[in-house]
C-alpha positions, 0 to 999 in steps of 0.5 A: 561860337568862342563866346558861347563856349566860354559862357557855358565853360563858366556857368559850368564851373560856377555851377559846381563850385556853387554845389558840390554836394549837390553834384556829389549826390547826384554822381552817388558817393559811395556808402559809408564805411560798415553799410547796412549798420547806419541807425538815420534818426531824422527823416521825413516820410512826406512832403514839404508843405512849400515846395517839391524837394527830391526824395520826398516820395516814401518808396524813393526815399526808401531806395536812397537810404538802403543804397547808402547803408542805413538798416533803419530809419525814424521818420515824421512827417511834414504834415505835423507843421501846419496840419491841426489834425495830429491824429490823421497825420499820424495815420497817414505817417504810420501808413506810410511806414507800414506799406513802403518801409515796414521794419526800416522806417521807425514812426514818430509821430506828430504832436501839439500840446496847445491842440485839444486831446493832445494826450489822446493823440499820444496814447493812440501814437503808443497804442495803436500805431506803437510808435516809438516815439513822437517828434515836436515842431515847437516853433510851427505850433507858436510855443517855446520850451519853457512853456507848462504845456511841454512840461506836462507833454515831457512828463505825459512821454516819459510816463509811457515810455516814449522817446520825444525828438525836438525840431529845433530848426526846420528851413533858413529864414531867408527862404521862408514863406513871409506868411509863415516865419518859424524862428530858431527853437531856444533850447535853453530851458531843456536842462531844467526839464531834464532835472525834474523828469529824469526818465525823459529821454530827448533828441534835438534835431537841426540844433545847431549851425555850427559849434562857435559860442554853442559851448556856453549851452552844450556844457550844461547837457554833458551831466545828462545820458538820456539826451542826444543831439544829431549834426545834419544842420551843422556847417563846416567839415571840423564842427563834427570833431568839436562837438563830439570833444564838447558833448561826449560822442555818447550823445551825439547821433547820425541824422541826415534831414532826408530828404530836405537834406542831401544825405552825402551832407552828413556823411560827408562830416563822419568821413572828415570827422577824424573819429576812432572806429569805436567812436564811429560805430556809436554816432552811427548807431550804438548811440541811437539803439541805447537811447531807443532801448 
């Protein structure tokens, strides 16, 4: 019996050092600090087309994020992988939003510049589901950002207004399916994209990892106001602080990866952040609602 409760003592304890935000979520930490002011610009109101993962019904998610303070929401949707019907993705994201989080979740809409009547699937994304913007998977749809097509894509979005969020990284390549390998997205080309279609305005979600060496590639955004990056990919409680003293806090925005992520992750990085009130305020939403506008 001794054995046994040793056993189950360590399994335990190796069980919670192993995950302790796993166990903070589960537990329900606390909202943040200004609750109902949090501006989530990266979540997904869909499934994950590999496996269940809590949180990826629309109501559920919904509930989780109201519980912890966020006033709004911008969601795409998972179906925009690997789905070559944008236009039927894009119904079912705006339905989703419409029936479970009207006036919460935001609607950004997939799109693939390498499928046919790509631009009829944004126009429809504006006119008929008035999205505010479109979110791209480039490293599910086999093409890199120095590629003409996303040029005529960025340029296509800014001409109408819209906001377009780069997926730059979506699961660890250790856990990938072998038949399905989606490399990190290379953002090296955004800045010369940003210098010729200076009314683009970008976000890159999942961009970074941690902030050692990324400086050589963050410097050359700083020039630019129409660009933003969130921090739910990023490791380690300091990377936070560097990177808002690297970028700028102006173009740095809240974004959990709900549900793939525990959104306590990245509220956890604001608490440890050591950030002014005011420099708060703008990572939760100031930021987001500008870039929006």
């Amino acid at each position: 019996m001794n054995d046994v409760n040793r056993r189950s003592f360590l399994q335990g304890s190796l069980s919670s050092a192993a995950c302790p935000l796993r166990l903070a979520a589960e537990a329900g930490a606390a909202p943040l600090a200004g609750a109902a002011r949090i501006i989530d610009v990266h979540v997904y109101a869909s499934r994950w087309p590999f496996r269940r993962i809590r949180g990826d019904g629309t109501p559920e998610l919904v509930a989780m994020l109201r519980q912890q303070g966020v006033a709004q929401a911008w969601a795409g949707t998972f179906d925009g992988l690997l789905h070559k019907d944008m236009s039927g993705a894009n119904v079912r994201l705006a339905r989703e939003c419409e029936d479970h989080g009207k006036g919460f979740l935001l609607p950004f809409g997939a799109l693939n510049p390498k499928l046919p009547d790509w631009e009829e699937d944004l126009r429809r994304c504006q006119e008929q589901f008035h999205m505010p913007g479109i979110r791209l998977h480039p490293n599910y749809h086999n093409y890199t950002l120095g590629d003409p097509d996303f040029g005529r894509l960025l340029r296509a979005a800014a001409g109408r207004g819209l906001m377009v969020q780069i997926a730059a990284w979506m699961e660890d390549e250790r856990t990938q399916n072998p038949l399905v390998q989606a490399p990190m997205v290379d953002l090296s080309p955004l800045p010369a994209w940003l210098e010729s279609v200076p009314a683009a305005r970008l976000m890159v979600l999942n961009g970074f990892i941690s902030v050692n060496r990324m400086d050589r590639l963050l410097l050359p955004f700083k020039k630019f106001d129409q660009v933003a990056f969130d921090f739910a990919k990023l490791e380690g409680l300091a990377h936070l602080s560097a990177m808002v003293a690297l970028l700028g806090v102006e173009r740095v925005v809240f974004g959990s990866y709900s549900p793939m992520f525990y959104f306590e992750s990245a509220a956890l990085k604001i608490r440890e952040a050591a950030l002014t009130t005011a420099q708060t305020d703008a990572l939760l939403a100031g930021n987001a609602r500008r870039l929006l506008a």
